[in-house]
C-alpha positions as CSV (number, residue, x, y, z in Angstrom):
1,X,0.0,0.0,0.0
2,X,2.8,2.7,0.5
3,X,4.5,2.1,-2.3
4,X,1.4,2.2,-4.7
5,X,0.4,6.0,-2.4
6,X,4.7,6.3,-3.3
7,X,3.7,6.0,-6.6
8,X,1.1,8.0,-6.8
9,X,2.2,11.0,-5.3
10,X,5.9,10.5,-7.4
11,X,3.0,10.5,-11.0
12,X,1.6,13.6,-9.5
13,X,5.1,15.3,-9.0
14,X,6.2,14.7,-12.3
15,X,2.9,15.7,-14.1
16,X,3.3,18.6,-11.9
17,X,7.0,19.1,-13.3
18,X,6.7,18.5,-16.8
19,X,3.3,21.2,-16.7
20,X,6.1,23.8,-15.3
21,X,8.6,23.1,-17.9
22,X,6.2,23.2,-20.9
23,X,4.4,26.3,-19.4
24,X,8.0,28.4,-18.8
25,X,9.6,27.2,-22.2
26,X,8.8,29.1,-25.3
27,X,7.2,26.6,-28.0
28,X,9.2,25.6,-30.8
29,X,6.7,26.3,-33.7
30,X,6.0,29.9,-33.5
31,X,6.1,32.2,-36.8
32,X,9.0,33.7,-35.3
33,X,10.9,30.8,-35.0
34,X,9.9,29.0,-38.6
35,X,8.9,31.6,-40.7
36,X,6.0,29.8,-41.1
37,X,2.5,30.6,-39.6
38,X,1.3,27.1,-37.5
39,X,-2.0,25.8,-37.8
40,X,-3.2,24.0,-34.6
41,X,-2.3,20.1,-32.9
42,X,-5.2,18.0,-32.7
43,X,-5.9,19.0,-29.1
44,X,-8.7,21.8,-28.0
45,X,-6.6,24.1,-26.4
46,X,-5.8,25.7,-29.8
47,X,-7.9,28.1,-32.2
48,X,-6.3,29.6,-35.3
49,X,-8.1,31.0,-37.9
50,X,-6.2,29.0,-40.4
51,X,-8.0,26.0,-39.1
52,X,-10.0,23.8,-41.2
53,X,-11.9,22.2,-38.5
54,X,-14.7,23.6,-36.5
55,X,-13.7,22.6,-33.0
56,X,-10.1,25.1,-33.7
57,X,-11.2,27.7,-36.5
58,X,-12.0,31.2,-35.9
59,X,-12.1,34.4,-38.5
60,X,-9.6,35.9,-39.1
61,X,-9.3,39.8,-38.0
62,X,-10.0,42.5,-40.5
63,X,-7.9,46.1,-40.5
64,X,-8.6,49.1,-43.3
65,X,-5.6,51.5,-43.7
66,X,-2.1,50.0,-43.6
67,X,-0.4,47.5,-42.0
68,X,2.0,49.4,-39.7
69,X,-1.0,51.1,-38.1
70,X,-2.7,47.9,-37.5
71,X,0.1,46.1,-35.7
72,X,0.3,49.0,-33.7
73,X,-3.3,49.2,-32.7
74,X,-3.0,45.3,-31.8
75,X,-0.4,46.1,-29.8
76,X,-2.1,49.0,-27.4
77,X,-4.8,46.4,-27.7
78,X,-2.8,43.1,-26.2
79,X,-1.2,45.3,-23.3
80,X,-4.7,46.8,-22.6
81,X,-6.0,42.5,-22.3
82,X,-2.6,41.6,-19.8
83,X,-0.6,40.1,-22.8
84,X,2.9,40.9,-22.9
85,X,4.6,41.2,-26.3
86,X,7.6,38.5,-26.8
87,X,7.8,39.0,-30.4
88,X,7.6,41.5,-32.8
89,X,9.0,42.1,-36.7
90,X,7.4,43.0,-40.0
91,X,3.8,42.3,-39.7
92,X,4.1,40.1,-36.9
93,X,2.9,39.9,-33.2
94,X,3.3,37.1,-30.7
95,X,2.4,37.9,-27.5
96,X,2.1,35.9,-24.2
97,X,-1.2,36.1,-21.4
98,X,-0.5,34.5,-17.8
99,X,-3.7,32.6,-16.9
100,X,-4.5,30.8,-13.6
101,X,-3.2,30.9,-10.4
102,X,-0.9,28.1,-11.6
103,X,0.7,31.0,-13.8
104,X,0.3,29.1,-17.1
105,X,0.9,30.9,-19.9
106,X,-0.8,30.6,-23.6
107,X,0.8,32.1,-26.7
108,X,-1.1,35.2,-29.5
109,X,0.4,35.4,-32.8
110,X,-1.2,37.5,-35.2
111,X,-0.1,38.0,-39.0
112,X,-0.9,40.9,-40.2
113,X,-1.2,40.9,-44.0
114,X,-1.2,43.6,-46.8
115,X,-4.6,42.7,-47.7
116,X,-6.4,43.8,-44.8
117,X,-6.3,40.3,-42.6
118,X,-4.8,39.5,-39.7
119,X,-4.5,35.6,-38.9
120,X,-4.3,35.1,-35.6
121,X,-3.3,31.8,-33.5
122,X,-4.2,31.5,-29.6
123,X,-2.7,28.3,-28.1
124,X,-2.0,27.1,-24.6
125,X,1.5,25.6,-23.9
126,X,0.3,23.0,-21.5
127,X,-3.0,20.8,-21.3
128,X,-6.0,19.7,-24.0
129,X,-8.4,21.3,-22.2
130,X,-8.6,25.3,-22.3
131,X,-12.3,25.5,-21.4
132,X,-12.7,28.0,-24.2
133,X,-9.9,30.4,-22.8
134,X,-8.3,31.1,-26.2
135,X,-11.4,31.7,-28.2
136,X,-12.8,34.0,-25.7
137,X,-9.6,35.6,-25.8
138,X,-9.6,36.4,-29.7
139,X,-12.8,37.5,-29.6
140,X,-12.1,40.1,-27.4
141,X,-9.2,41.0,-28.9
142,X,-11.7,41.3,-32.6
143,X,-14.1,43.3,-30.3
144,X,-11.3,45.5,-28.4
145,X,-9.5,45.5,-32.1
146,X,-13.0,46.9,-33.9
147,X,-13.8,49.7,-31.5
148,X,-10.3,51.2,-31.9
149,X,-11.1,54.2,-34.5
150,X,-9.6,53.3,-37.7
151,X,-7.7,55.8,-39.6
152,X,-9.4,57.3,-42.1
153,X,-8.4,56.9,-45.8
154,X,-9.0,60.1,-46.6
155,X,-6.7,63.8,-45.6
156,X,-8.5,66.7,-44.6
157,X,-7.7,69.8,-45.9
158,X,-5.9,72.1,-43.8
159,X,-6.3,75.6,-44.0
């Protein structure tokens, strides 16, 4: 009986361990690492909008006006949410929240393209189960995004 409870515990203290070591450590397939913008793994604790399946995909973000001035709107717009900005280059945005009291953290990326869409990819570093954390957080970044006033395409005169 004590060394099953040894066991136990010892399964507990390792889950425990491995959950701070993949929650500390910076994933290895970010756009800023590959170049290339990841999709998500089979588990739910991922939405992207380049998704093909229902249970990860959202819609991607929509900007008018260029591209600079949207990645600095995100931006004002991820430190207003708590997310701190790890990563930033050309059209690019990865940003990291702290959720829980366990202080896990899940990782932004947005792509801003020249087009006027942003993919965006929300993915926690540790467990399957998100209970919906990283959709609710891209749609409040799409709402907090969309009530920023865009800049207007058009110069007033000036007299």
């Amino acid at each position: 009986m004590k060394t099953l409870l040894k066991l136990i515990v010892l399964a507990i203290l390792v889950t425990i361990g491995v959950g701070m070591y993949r929650t500390i450590v910076q994933p290895d397939d970010l756009y800023a690492t590959t170049g290339n913008f990841p999709g998500c793994p089979a588990r739910p604790s991922c939405v992207s909008s380049l998704a093909k399946d229902d249970v990860h995909r959202v819609a991607a973000l929509a900007y008018t006006g260029d591209a600079l001035t949207a990645v600095s709107m995100l931006r004002e717009v991820i430190e207003r949410m708590g997310g701190k900005i790890e990563h930033e280059s050309a059209g690019y945005l990865h940003a990291v929240f702290v959720v829980t009291q366990l202080k896990l953290r899940d990782d932004l990326e947005l792509l801003v393209l020249p087009e006027g869409a942003i993919e965006v990819r929300s993915i926690s570093r540790f467990g399957t189960r998100d209970f919906g954390k990283n959709r609710e957080r891209v749609e409040e970044l799409r709402r907090a995004f969309e009530a920023v006033p865009q800049p207007s395409s058009t110069i007033e005169p000036q007299n």
